[in-house]
C-alpha positions in Angstrom: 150.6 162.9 113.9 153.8 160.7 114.0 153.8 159.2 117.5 157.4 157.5 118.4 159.3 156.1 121.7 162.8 157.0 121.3 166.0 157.0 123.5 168.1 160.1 123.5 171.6 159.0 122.7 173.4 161.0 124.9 171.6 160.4 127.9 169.8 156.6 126.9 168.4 155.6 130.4 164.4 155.8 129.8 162.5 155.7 126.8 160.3 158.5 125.7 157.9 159.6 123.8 157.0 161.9 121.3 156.3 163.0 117.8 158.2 162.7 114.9 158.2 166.1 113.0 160.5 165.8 110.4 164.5 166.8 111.0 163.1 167.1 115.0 161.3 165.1 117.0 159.0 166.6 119.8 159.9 165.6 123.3 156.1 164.9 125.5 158.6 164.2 128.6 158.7 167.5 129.9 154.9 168.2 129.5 152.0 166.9 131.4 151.4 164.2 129.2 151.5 160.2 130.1 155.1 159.0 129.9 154.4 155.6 127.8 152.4 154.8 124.6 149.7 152.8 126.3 148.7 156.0 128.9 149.3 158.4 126.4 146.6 156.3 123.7 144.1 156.0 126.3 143.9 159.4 127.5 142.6 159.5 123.5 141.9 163.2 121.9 142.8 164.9 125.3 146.5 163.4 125.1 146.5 164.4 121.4 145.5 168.3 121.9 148.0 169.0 124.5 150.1 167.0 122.1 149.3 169.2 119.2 149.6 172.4 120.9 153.8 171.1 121.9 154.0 170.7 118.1 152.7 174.0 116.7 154.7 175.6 119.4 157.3 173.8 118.6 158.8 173.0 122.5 161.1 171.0 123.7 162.9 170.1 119.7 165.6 167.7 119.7 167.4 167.1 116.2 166.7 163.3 114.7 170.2 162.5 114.6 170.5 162.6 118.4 167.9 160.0 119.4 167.3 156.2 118.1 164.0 155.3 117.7 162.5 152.1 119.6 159.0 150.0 119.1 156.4 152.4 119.8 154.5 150.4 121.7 157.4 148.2 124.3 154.5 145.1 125.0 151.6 145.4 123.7 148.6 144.0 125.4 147.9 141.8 122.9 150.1 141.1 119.0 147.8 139.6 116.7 148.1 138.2 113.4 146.2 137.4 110.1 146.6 134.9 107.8 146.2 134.3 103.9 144.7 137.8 103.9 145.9 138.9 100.4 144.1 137.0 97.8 147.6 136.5 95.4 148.9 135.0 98.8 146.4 132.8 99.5 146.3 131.7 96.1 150.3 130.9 96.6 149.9 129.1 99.9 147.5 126.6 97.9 150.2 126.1 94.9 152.9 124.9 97.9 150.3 122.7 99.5 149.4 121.0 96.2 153.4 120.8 94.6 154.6 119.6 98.2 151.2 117.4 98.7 150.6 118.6 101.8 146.8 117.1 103.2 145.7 120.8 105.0 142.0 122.2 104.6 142.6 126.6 104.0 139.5 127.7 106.4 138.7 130.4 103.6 135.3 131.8 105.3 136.7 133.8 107.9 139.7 135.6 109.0 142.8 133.2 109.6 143.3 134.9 113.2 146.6 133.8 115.5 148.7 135.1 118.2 152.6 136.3 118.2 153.6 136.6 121.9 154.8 140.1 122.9 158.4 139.1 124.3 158.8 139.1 120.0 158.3 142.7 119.4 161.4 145.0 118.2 162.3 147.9 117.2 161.9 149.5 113.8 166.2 149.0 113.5 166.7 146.3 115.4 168.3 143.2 114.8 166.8 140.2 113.7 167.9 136.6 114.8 168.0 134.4 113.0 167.5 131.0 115.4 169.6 128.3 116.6 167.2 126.2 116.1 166.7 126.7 112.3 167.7 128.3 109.2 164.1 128.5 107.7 163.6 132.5 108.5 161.1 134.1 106.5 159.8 137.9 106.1 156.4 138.9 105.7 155.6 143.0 105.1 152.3 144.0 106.7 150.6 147.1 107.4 149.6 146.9 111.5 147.1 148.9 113.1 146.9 149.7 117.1 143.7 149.6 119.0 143.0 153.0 120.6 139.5 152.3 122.6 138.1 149.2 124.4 135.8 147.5 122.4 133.9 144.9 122.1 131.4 143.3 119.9 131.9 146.4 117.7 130.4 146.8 114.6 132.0 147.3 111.1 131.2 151.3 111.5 132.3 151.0 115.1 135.5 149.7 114.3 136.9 152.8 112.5 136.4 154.6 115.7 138.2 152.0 117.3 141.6 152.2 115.8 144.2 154.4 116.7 146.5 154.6 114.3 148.5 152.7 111.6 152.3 151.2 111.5 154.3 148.8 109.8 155.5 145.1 111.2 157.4 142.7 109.7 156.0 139.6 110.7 158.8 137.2 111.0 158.3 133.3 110.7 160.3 129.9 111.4 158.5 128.4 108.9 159.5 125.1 109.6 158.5 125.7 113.3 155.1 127.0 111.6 154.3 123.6 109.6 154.7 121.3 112.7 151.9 119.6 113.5 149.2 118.9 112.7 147.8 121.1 113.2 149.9 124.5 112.4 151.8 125.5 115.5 151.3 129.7 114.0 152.8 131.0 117.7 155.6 129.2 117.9 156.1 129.4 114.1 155.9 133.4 114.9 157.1 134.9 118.3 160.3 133.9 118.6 162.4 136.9 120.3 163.1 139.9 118.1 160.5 138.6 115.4 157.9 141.3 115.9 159.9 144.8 114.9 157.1 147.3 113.9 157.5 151.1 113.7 158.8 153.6 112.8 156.0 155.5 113.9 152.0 155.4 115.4 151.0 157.3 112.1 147.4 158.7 113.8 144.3 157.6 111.7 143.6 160.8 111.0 146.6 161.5 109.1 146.7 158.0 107.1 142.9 158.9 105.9 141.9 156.0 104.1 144.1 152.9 105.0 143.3 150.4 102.6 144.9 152.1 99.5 148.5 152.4 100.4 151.1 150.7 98.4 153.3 147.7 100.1 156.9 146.9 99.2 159.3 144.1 100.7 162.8 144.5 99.7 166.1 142.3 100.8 169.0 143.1 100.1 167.5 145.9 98.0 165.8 143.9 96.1 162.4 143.9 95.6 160.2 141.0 97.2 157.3 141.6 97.5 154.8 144.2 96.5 151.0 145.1 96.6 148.8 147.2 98.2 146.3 147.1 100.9 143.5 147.7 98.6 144.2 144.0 97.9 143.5 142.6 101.6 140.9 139.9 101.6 139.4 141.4 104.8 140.0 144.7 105.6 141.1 146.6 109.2 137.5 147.6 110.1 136.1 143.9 109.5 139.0 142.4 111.4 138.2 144.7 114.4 134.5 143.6 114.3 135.7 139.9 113.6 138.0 140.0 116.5 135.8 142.0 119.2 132.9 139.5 118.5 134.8 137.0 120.9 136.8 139.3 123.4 137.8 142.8 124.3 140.4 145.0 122.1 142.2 147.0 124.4 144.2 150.5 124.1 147.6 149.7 122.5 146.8 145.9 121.3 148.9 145.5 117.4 147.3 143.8 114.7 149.3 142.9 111.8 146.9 142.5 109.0 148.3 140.2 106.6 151.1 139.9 104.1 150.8 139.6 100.3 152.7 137.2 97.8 156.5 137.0 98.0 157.7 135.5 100.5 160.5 133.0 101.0 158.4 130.5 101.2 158.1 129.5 97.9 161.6 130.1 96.6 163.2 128.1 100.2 165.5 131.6 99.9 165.5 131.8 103.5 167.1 135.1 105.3 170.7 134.7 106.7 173.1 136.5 109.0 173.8 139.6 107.0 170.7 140.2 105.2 168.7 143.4 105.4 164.7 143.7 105.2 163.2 146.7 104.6 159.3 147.3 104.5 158.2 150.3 103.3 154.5 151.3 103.3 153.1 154.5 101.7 152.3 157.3 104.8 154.2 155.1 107.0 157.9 155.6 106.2 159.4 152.2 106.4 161.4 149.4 108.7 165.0 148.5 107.9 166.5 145.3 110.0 169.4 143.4 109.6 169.7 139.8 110.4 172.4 138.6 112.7 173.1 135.1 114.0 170.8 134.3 117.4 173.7 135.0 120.2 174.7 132.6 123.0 173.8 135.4 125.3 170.0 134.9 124.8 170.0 131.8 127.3 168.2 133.4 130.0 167.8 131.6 133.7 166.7 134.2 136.3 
């Protein structure tokens, strides 16, 4: 199933949630079911029958073009991130350190782990900003994957059973935010508002089948940037779930972007600019399309 939060144009005072079906969504606001993402993930495989049954009867429709789809997930508990987790990446990152001579140690022996705040996360459409504060705005394509249980110290097998479903988030960086230090400041390289837009869809894990053979693409401006395929991830979703729980608790709704391959603007300094468009497009997961626009003067915010 294609689980979405959407607005309904005509009437765009509360977001909803539902299931993407093709030309028509699936409205769960008229049904029994929990009203947000979080409640409706933890009520887990009860949630998703009485979902089910709304599809195949097809109730309460309403047409695509009449609603704009939103992050899935509003705030997240938690918006994790993993670094240098394609090998051609990694491999990349140590070419800029060495031409640039750069004295930083790559920890290679486990999972690069940091956090993007959840004020950053955006819709699947939304605008990007581009800071203020810097013209060093990068793209990174990732598959993401949301926690649907709580779990800890969970095992590699444990951890399959542990995630919910699969999306797509461009992980936006400052980069030059990112290199201060040392050490690396990766958050406030990372969460900068708007910098987390993921979606189009919760695409259930049941319906992806096996997640680490999809195909990856990047493109701005149409052209292509980067592309791989998860296959190529140095540590995969299930290891980074047992990785992660080993130290504290994965909750219903937490995002975990797993990585970006080779390609990004950090090697060719082509940084993203007001009028750009970024598309990510992963196979099963329909794909994320956001424009960049100037940071406005109407993000100071005193209150």
């Amino acid at each position: 199933m294609k689980l979405i939060s959407f607005l309904v144009k005509k009437d765009p005072k509360e977001i909803k949630i539902g299931a993407h079906c093709g030309d028509f969504i699936v409205d769960f606001s008229p049904s029994s079911l929990p009203k947000d993402m979080i409640s409706f993930i933890e009520l887990g495989d009860k949630a998703l029958s009485i979902a089910n049954d709304l599809v195949a009867s097809q109730q309460n429709l309403i047409p695509v073009e009449d609603i704009a789809l939103k992050a899935p997930i509003a705030q997240p508990g938690k918006v994790l991130g993993v670094g240098l987790n394609y090998k051609e990446h990694l491999a990349e990152a140590k070419e800029i350190i060495e031409e640039q001579n750069r004295n930083i140690d790559l920890q290679e022996q486990y999972p690069n782990i940091f956090n993007k705040q959840n004020s950053s996360i955006a819709g699947p459409y939304d605008d990007i900003h581009r800071p203020n504060a810097s013209d060093q705005l990068d793209y990174e394509g990732e598959m993401g994957f949301v926690i649907g249980k709580n779990c800890r110290h969970a095992s590699y097998d444990d951890a399959k059973e542990c995630i919910y479903g699969f999306t797509i988030v461009n992980d936006v960086t400052v980069r030059d935010w990112q290199f201060r230090g040392p050490p690396h400041t990766m958050t406030m390289g990372k969460s900068w508002d708007t910098h987390c837009p993921f979606g189009p869809y919760i695409v259930t894990a049941d319906e992806v089948g096996n997640p680490h053979e999809l195909e990856l693409k990047t493109f701005v401006n149409e052209e292509l940037r980067q592309s791989s395929n998860t296959s190529l991830m140095i540590y995969n979703s299930y290891k980074i779930v047992e990785y992660l729980s080993t130290a504290f608790t994965l909750k219903p709704g937490d995002l975990i972007a797993s990585g970006t391959p080779d390609g990004s603007a950090v090697t060719t300094q082509n940084w993203l600019k007001p009028g750009d468009k970024v598309k990510v497009k992963i196979e099963k997961l329909g794909y994320i399309e956001n424009s960049i626009i100037q940071e406005p003067e109407s993000t100071k915010l005193i209150s």
